[in-house]
N, C-alpha and C positions, 0 to 999 in steps of 0.2 A: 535460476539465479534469484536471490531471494536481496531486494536492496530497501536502504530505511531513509525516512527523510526527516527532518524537521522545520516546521518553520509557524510560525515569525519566531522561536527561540534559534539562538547560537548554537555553533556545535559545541559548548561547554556545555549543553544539558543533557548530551548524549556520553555516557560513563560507562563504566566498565570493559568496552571494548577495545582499547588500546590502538588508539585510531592512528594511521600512517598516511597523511594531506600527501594526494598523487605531487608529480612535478606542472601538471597545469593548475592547481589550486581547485579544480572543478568538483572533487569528489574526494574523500579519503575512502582505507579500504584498512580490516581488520580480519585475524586469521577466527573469529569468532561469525565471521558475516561472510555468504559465499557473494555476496555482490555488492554497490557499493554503496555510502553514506553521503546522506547530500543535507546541506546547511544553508543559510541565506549569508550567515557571514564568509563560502565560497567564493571564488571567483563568477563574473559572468559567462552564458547564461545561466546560472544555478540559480541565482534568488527570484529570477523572473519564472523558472520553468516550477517554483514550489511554490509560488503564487499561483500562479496557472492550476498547480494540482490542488492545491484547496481550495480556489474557486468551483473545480470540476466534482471534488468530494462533496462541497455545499449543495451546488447545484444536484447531486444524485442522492445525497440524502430527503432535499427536501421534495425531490419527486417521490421518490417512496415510499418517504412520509404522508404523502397526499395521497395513496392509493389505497382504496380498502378494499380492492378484489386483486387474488396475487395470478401473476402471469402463468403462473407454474406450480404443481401441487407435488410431492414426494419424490422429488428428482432423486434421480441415482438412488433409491431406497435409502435417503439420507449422508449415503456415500458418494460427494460430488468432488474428490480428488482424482484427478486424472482428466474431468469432463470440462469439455468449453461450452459455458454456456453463452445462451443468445440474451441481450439487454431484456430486463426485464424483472421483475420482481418474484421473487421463490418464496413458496412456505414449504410447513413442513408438520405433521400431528407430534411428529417426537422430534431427535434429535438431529442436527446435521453435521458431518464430520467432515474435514477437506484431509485425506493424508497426503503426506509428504514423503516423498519419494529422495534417498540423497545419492 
């Protein structure tokens, strides 16, 4: 399930998906997205649980940020769709692909 968030913008800046607000106000959902759209101007918990997730984004960016030896070197031969990896920081000499499976 593939689902999108935004925040601190409205879900007016999410367009083109022809969004349908569930009946708890929590989520809408679009036959363009297999899973679902979450906003701050949704019902609660939504604008607290997309705070939460950008502070967690910040916070793993800026650890990564700060790392100059990577945890992990040519994972999956640059093919890491399918694979679960462990916390931890990946490089790669070329390129990395995630595919998607639907």
């Amino acid at each position: 399930m593939t689902s999108i968030g935004v925040s601190p913008i409205t879900s007016t800046a999410v367009t083109g998906f022809s969004l349908s607000l569930d009946a708890t106000n929590l989520f809408a959902s679009s036959g363009q997205i297999t899973g679902q759209v979450r906003a701050p101007d949704y019902a609660a918990p939504t604008p607290s649980n997309l705070t939460t997730a950008v502070g967690n984004m910040e916070t793993a960016y800026t650890d990564a940020a700060g790392r100059s030896n990577p945890d992990f070197t040519e994972l999956g031969a640059g093919e890491i769709g399918g694979l679960t990896l462990a916390p931890g920081l990946p490089t790669r000499s070329g390129s990395m692909k995630r595919r998607v499976v639907a």
